[in-house]
VEXLOSE-366637 format. One record per atom (N, C-alpha, C): y, z, x. Coordinates in pm, whole numbers, padded with zeros to 5 digits, always signed. Each point is the difference from the previous one (the first is absolute). Layout:
<atoms>
YZX;...
</atoms>
This chain:
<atoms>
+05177-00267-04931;+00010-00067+00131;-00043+00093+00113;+00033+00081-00021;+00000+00136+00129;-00203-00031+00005;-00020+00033-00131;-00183+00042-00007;-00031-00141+00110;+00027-00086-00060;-00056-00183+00057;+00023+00037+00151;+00113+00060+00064;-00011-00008+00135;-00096+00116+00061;-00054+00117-00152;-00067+00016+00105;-00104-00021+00026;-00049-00078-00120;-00121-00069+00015;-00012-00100+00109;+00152-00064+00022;-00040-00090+00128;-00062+00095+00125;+00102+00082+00034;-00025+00113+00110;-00188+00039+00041;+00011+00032-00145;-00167+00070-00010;-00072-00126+00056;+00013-00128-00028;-00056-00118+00048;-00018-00030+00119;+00107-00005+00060;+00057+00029+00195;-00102+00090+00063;+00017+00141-00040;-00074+00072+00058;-00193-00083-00034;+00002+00011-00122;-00162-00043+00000;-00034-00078+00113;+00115-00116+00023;-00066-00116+00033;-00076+00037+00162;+00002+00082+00018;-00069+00042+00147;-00113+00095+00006;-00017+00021-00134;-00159+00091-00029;-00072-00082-00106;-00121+00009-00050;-00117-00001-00068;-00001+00015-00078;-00092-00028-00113;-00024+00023-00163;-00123-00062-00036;-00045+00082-00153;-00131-00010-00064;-00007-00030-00066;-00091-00072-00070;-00040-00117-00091;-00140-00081+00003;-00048-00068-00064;-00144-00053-00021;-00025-00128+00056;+00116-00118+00006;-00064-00098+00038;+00110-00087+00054;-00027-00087+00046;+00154-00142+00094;-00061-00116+00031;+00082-00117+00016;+00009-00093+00047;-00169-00075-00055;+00018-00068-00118;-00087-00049-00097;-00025-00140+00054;-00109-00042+00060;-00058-00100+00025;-00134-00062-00053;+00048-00125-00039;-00163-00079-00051;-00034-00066+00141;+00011-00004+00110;-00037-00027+00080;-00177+00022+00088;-00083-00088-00031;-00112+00044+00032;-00047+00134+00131;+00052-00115+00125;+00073+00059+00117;+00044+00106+00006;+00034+00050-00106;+00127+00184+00044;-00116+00055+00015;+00033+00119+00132;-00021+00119+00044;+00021+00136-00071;-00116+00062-00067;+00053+00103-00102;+00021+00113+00126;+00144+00046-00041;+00060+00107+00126;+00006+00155-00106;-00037+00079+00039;-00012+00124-00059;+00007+00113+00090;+00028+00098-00025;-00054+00168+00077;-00110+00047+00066;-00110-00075-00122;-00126-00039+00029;-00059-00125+00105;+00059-00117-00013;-00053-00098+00068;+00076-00022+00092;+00112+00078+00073;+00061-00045+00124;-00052-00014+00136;-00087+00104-00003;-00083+00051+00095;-00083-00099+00095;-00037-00095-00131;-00094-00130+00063;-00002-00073+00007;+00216-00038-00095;+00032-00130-00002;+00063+00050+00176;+00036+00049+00041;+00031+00039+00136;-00069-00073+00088;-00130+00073-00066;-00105-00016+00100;-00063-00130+00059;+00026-00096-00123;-00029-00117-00013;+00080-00154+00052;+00116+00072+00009;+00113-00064+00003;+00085-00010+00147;+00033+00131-00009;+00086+00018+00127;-00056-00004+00173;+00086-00039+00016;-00046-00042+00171;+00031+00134+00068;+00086+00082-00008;-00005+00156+00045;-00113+00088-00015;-00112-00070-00110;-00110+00086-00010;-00091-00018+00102;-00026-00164+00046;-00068-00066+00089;+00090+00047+00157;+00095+00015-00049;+00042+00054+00202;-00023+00153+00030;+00010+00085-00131;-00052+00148+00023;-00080+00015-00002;-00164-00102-00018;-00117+00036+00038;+00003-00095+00116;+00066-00110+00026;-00046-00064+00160;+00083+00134+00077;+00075+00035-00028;+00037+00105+00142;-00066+00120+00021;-00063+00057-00114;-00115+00121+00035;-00129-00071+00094;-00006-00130-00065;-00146-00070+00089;+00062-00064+00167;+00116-00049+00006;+00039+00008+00141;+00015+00122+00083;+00007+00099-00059;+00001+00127+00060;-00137+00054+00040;-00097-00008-00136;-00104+00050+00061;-00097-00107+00113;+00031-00114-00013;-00003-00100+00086;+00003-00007+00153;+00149+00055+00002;+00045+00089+00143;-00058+00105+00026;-00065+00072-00041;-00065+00132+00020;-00129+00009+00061;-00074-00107-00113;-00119-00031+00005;-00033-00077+00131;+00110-00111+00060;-00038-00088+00134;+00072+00107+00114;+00080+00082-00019;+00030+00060+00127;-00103+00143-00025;-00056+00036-00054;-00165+00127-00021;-00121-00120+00055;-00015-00155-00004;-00126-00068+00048;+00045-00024+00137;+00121-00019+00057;+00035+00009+00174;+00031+00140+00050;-00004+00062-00030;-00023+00159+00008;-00139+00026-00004;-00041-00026-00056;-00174+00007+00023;-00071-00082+00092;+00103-00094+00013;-00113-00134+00085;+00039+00071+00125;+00146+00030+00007;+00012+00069+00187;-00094+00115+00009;+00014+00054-00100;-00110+00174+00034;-00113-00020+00064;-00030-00119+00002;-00173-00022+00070;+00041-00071+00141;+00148-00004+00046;+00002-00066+00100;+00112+00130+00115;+00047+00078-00090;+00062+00044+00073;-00014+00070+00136;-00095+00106-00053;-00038+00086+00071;-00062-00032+00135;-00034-00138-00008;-00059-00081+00154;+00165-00006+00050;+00097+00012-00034;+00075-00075+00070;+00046+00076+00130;+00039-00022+00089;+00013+00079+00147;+00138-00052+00060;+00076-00110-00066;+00132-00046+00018;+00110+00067-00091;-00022+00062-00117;+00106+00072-00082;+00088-00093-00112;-00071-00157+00046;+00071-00102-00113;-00036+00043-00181;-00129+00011+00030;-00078+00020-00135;+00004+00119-00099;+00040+00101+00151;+00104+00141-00130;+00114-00014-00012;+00083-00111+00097;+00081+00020-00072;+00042-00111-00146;-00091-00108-00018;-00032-00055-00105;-00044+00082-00106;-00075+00114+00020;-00091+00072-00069;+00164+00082-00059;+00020+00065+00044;+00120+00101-00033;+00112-00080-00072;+00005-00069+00012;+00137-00109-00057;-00076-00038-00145;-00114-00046+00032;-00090-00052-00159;+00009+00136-00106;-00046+00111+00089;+00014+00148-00053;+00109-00007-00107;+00088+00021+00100;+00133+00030-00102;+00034-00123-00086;-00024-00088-00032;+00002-00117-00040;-00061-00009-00128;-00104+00037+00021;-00114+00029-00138;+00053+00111-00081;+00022+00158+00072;+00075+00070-00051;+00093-00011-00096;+00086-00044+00052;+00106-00070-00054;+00000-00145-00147;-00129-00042+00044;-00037-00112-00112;-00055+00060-00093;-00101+00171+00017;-00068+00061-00091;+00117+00075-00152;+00080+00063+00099;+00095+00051-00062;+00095-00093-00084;+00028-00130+00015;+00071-00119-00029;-00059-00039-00144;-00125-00020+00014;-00112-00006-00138;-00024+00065-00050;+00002+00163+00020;-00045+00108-00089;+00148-00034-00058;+00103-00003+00072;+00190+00005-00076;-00052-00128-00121;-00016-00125+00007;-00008-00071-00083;-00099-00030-00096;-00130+00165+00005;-00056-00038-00065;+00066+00140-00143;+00052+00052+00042;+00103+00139-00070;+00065-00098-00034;+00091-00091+00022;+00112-00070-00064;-00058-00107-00067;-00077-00036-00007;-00080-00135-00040;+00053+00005-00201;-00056+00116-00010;+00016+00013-00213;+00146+00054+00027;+00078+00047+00061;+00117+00038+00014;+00134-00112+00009;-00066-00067+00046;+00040-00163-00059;+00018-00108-00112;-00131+00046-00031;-00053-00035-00107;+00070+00032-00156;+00001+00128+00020;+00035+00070-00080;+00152+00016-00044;+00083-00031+00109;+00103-00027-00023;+00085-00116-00004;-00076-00112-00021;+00022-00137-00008;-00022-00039-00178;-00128+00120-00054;-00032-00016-00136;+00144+00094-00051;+00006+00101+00090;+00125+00071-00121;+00112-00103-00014;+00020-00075+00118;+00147-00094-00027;-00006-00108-00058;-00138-00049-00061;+00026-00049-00064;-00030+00033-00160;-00066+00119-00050;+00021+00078-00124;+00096+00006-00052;+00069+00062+00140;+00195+00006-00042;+00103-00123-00042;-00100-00072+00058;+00079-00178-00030;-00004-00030-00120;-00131+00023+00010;-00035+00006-00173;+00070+00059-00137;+00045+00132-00011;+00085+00037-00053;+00105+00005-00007;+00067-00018+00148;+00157-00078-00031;-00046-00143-00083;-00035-00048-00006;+00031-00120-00102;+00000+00030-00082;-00110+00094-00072;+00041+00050-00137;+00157+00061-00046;+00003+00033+00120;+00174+00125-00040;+00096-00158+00025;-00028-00108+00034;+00038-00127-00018;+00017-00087-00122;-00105+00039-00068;-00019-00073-00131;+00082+00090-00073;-00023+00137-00022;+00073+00110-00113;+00143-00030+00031;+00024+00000+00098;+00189-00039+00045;-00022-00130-00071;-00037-00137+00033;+00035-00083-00080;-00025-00032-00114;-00099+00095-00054;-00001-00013-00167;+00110+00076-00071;+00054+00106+00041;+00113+00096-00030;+00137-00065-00033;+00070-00090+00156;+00050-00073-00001;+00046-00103-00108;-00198-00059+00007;+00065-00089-00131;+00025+00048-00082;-00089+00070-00065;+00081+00069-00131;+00140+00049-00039;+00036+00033+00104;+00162+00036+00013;+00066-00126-00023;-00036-00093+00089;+00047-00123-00032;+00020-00053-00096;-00097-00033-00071;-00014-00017-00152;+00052+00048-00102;-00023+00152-00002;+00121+00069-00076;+00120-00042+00029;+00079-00035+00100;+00125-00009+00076;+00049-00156-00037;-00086-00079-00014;+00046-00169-00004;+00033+00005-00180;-00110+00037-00041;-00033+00034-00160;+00115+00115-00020;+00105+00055+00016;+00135+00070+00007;+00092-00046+00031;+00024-00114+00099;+00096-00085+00018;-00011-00139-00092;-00130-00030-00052;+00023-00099-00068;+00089+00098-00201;-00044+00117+00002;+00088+00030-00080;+00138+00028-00023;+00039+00024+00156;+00137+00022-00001;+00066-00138+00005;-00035-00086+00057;+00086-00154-00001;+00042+00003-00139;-00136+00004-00107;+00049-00014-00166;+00092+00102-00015;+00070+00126+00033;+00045+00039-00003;+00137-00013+00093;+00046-00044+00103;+00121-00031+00086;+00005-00089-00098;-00041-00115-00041;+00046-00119-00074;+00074+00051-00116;-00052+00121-00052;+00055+00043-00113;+00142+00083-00001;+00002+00054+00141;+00093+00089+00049;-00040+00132-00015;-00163-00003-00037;+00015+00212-00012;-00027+00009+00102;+00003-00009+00152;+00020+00020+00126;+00066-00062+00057;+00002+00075+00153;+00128-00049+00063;-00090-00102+00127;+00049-00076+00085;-00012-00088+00064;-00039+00125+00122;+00034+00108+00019;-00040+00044+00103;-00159+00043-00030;-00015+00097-00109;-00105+00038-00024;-00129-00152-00005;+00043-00110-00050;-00096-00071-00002;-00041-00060+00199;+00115+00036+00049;-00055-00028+00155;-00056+00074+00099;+00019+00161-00057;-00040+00075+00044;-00142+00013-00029;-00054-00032-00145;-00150-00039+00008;-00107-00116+00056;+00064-00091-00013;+00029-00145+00107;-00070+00040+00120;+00086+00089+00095;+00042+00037+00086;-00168+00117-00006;-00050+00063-00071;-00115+00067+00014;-00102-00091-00020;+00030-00099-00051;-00157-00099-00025;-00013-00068+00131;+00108-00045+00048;+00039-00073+00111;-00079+00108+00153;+00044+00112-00052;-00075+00122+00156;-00171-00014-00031;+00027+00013-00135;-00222+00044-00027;-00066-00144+00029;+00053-00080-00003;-00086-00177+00028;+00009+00003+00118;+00115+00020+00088;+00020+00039+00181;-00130+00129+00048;+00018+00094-00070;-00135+00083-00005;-00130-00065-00012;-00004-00013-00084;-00112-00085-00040;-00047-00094+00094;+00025-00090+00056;+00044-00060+00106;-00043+00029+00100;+00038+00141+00024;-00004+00030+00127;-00164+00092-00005;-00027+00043-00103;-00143+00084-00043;-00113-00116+00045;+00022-00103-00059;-00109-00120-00015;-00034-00045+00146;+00107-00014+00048;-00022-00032+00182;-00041+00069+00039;+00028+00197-00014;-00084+00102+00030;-00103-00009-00012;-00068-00026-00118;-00123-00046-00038;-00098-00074+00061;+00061-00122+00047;-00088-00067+00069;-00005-00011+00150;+00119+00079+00040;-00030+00062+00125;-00113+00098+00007;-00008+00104-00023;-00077+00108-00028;-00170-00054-00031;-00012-00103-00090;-00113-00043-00036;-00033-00101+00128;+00075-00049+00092;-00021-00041+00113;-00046+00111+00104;+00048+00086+00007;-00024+00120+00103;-00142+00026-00053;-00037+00043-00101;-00160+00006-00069;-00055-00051+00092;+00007-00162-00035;-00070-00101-00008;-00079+00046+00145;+00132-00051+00091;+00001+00034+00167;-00099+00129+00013;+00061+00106-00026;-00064+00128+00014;-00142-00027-00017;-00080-00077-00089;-00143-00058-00004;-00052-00113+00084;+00055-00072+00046;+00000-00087+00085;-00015-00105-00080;+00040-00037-00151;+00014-00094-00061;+00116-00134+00022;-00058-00104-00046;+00147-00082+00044;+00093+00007-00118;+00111-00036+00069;+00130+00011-00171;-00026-00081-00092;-00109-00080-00012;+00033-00099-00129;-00127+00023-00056;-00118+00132+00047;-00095+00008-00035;+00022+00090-00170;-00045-00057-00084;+00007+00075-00101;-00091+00135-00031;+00099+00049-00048;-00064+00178-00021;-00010+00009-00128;-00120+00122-00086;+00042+00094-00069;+00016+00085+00022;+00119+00088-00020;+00042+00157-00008;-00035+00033-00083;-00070+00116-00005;-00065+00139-00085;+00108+00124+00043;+00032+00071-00098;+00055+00100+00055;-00018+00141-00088;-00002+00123+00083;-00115+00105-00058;+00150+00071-00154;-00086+00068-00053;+00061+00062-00065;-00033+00185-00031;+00114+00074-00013;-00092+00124-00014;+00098+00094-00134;-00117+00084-00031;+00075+00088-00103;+00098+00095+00081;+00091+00077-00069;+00077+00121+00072;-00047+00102+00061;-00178+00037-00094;-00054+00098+00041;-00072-00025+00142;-00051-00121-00018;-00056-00043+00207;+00090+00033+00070;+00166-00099-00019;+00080+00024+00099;+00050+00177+00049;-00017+00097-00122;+00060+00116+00025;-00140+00064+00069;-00136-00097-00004;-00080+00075+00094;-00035-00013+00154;+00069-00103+00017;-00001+00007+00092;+00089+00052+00142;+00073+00100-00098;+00100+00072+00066;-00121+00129+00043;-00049+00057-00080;-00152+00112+00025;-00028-00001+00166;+00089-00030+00057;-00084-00001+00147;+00040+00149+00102;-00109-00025+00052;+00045+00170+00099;+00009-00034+00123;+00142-00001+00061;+00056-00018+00112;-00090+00079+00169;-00039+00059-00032;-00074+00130+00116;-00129-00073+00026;-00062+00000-00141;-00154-00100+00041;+00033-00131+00003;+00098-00103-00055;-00015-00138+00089;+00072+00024+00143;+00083+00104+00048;+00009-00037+00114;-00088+00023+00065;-00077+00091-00048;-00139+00041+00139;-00109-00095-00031;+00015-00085-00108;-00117-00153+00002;+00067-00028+00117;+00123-00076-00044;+00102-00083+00096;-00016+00019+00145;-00007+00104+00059;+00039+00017+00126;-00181-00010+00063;-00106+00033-00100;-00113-00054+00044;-00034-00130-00005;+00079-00102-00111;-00065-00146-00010;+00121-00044+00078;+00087+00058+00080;+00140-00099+00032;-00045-00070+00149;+00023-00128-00034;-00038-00138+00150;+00094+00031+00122;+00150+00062-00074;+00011+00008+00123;+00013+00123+00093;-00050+00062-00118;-00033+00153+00093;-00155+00017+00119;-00068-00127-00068;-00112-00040+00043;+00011-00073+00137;+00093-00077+00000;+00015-00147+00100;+00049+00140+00132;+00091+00103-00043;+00039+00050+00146;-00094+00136-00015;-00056+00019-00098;-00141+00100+00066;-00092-00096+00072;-00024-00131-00003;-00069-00118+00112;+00026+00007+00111;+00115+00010+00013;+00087-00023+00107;-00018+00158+00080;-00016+00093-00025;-00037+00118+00023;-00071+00037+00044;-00143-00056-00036;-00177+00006-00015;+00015-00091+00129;+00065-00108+00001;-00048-00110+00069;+00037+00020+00136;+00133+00092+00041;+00061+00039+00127;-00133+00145+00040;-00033+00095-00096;-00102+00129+00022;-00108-00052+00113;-00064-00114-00077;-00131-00071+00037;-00006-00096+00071;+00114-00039+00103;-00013-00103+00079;+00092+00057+00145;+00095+00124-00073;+00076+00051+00136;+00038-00029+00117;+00100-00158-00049;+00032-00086+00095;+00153-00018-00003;+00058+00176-00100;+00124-00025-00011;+00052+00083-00011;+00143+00039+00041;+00051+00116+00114;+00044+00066-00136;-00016+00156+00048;+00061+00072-00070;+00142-00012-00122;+00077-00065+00138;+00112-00024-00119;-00068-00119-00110;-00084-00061+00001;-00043-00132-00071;-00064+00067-00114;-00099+00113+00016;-00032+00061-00065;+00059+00087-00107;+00124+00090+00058;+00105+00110-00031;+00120-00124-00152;-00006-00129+00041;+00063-00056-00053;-00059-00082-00138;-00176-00009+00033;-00090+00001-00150;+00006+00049-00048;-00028+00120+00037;+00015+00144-00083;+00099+00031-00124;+00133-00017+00074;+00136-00003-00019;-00003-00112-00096;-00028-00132-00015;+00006-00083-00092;-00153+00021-00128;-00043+00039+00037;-00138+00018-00103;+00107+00140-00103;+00026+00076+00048;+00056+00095-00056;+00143-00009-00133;+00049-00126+00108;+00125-00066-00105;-00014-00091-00113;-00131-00075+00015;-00061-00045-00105;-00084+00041-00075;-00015+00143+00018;-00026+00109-00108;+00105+00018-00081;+00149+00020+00049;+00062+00103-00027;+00106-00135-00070;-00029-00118+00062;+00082-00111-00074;-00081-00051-00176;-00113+00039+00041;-00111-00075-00128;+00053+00088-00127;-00028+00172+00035;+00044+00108-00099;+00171-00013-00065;+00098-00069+00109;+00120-00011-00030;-00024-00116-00095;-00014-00046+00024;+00019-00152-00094;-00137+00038-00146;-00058+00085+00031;-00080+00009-00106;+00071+00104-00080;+00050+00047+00039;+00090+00106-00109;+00145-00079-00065;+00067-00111+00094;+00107-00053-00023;-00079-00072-00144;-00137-00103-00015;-00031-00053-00082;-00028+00059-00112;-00026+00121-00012;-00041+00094-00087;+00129+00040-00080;+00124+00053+00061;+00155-00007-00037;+00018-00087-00084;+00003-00148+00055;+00069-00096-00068;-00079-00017-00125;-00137-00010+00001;-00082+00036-00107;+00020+00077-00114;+00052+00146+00009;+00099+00051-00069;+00097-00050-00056;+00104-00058+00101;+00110-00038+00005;+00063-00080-00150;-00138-00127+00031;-00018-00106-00106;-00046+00012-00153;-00111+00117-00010;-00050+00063-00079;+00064+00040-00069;+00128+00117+00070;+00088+00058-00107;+00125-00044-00068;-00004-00119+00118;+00115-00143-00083;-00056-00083-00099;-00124-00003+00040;-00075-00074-00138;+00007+00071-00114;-00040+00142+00000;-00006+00067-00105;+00161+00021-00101;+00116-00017+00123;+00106-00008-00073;+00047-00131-00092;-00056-00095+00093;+00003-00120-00092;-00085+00003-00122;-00121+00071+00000;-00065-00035-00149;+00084+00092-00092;+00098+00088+00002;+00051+00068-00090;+00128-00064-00023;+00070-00091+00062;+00090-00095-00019;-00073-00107-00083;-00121-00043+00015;-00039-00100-00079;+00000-00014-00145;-00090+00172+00020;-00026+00096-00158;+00147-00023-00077;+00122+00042+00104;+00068+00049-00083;+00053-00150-00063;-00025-00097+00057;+00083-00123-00088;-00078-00044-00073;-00138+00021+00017;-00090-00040-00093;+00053+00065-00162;+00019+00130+00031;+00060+00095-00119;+00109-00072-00059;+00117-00026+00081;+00079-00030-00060;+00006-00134-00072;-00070-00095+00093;-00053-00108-00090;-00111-00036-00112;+00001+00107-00010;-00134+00041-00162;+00116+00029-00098;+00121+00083+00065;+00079+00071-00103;+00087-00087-00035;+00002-00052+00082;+00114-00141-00064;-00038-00145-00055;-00155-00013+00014;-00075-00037-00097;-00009+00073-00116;-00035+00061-00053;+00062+00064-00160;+00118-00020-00014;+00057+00073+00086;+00205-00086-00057;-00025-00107-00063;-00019-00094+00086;-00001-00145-00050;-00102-00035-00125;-00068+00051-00050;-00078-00040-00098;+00059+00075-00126;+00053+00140+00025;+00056+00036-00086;+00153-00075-00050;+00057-00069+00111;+00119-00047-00029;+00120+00060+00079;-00032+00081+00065;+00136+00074+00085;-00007-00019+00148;-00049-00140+00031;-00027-00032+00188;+00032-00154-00035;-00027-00064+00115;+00016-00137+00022;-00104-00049+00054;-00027-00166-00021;-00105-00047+00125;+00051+00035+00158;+00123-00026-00034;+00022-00050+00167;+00000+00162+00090;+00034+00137-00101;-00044+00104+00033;-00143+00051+00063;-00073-00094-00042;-00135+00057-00062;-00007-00080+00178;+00028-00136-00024;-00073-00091+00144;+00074+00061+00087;+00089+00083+00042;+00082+00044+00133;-00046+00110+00032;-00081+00108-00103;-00085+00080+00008;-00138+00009+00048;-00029-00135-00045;-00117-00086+00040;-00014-00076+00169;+00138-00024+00024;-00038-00061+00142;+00032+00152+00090;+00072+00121-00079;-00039+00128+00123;-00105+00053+00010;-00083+00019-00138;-00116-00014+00001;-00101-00069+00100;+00014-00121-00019;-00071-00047+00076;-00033-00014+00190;+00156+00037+00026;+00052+00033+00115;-00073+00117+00077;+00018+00120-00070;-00053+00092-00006;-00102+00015+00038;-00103-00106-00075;-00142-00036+00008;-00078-00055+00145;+00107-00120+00017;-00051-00082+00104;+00054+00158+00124;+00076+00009-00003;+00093+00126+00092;-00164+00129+00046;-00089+00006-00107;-00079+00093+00003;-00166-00062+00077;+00018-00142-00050;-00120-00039+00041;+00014-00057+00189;+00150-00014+00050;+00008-00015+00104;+00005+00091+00075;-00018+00128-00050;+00001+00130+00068;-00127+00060-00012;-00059-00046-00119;-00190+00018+00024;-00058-00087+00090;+00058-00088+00025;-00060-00103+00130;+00047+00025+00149;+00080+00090-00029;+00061+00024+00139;-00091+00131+00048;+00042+00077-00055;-00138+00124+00016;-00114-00027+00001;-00071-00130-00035;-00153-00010-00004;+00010-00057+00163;+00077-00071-00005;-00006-00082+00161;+00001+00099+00107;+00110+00096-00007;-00009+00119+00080;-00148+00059-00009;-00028+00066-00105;-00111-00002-00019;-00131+00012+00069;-00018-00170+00027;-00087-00105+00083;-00006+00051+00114;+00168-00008+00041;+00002+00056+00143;-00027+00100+00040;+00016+00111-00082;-00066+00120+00042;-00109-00008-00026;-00085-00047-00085;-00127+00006+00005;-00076-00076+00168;+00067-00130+00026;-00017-00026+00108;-00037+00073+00126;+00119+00076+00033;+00034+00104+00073;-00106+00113+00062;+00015+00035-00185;-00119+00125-00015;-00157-00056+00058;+00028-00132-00015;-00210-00068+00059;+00059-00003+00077;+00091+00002+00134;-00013-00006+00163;+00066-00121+00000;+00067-00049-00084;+00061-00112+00099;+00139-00060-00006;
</atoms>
């Protein structure tokens, strides 16, 4: 009993991270959308109305730029006649105006894939929580099953009297929590596969296929190989928003229409989003670790029940184990398992993000 709860436990925690596996949600549906690692990118692209407003707002911007640089030009040929002072001061107001619109568009043309880019990671990540969705509810059942298929043996047994009325309710009483689980996984499920959906700009009743990646131990342990010193100095060269307030910098140098303190205070913020990009790029790099070396503890928990459930397979064939030994061994086993693959999905997602990061955005 003790093990079963803690397999529930281990469940709880999963249910808020990720997991790996090959494939989900099986449709003959002509219509489905094949959704992958690979094809998110363009079911995005294709789909979502956030893609169409982050390129209409780079083109309204340069829009604005472009008509206040053609009345800026149209006054330049009129100004200089002027002998009333209306027309500079039209001229000077358009000035800073354009200025201000130049710098506005260079900002959104730096953020433009910075957008982009992080609209595809959230929904990658969507992506793999469902998988760590499915492994919870395939786990589940199995527990289940074992558990209904145990109470239907003990009834033959209360009837007989080799148990007591408590023990048969106290298992009752565990089939009764894992179907409430269960339950509650499946709704997870199709919440989560709703958030996807959304995250693509798909509608909810649009049918999908899920693809989902799979990797050996040796990929995942390589992609720990990374050197913290050289992605931060990519990082801090490809980072948008170290970019957007070096704009903001360039853009006050070359137009010098803004007071010292205006200046003293770019500076001051260009500098913090240096020093914020490197913080958070080292925090991601940590947790990266973090996950890695919890993963690695879980695969030696896995190993080790794997062992013991080999060894108690011979018991049983030799004659000195039980089935029901063998299957309680079998569902820690398996526990174990799902326990390892939701922690290889959790680190790959991190992962992502640092890889993100590390390209600037």
């Amino acid at each position: 009993m003790k093990r079963f709860i803690v397999i529930l436990m281990t469940l709880c925690l999963l249910g808020s991270s990720i997991c790996f596996a090959a494939g989900s949600e099986e449709t003959s549906d002509d219509t489905a959308i094949a959704v992958s690692l690979d094809t998110i990118e363009q079911v995005w692209k294709d789909h979502s109305p956030e893609y169409l407003k982050i390129n209409s707002d780079l083109d309204i911007s340069k829009t604005t730029m472009d008509d206040l640089q053609d009345s800026y030009d149209d006054l330049n040929d009129y100004v200089f006649y002027d002998t009333t002072g209306l027309l500079w001061s039209q001229h000077s107001t358009l000035r800073d105006s354009l200025a201000k619109a130049k710098c506005a568009y260079a900002t959104a043309q730096a953020q433009y894939q910075q957008k982009i880019e992080g609209k595809i990671l959230t929904a990658k990540q969507a992506l793999l929580t469902c998988r760590q969705d499915d492994l919870n509810v395939a786990l589940v059942q199995e527990q289940l099953s074992e558990k209904q298929q145990e109470l239907k043996n003990k009834a033959v047994s209360l009837q007989k009297n080799y148990i007591s009325q408590s023990t048969y309710d106290d298992l009752a009483q565990t089939v009764s929590d894992l179907e409430s689980t269960l339950d509650s996984l499946e709704t997870q499920r199709q919440t989560d596969l709703l958030t996807l959906k959304a995250d693509l700009g798909l509608d909810s009743d649009q049918a999908v296929q899920l693809t989902y990646p799979t990797f050996t131990e040796d990929e995942l342990d390589g992609y720990m190989e990374l050197n913290l010193e050289t992605d931060l100095s990519e990082m801090l060269e490809a980072s948008v928003d170290v970019q957007v307030k070096q704009i903001t910098v360039d853009s006050m140098k070359a137009n010098a229409y803004d007071t010292d303190e205006d200046m003293e205070g770019a500076r001051l913020a260009l500098d913090k989003a240096k020093t914020d990009a490197e913080t958070n790029m080292r925090l991601k790099y940590q947790s990266l670790e973090s996950l890695y070396s919890a993963l690695k503890t879980s695969r030696s928990d896995r190993d080790q029940a794997k062992t013991d459930l080999d060894s108690e397979k011979k018991k049983l064939s030799s004659g000195y184990s039980s089935s029901y030994a063998v299957s309680q061994l079998q569902l820690s086993y398996d526990a174990d398992a799902s326990t390892v693959a939701g922690k290889e999905l959790t680190f790959y997602s991190a992962y992502l993000s640092y890889l993100n990061m590390k390209a600037g955005y």
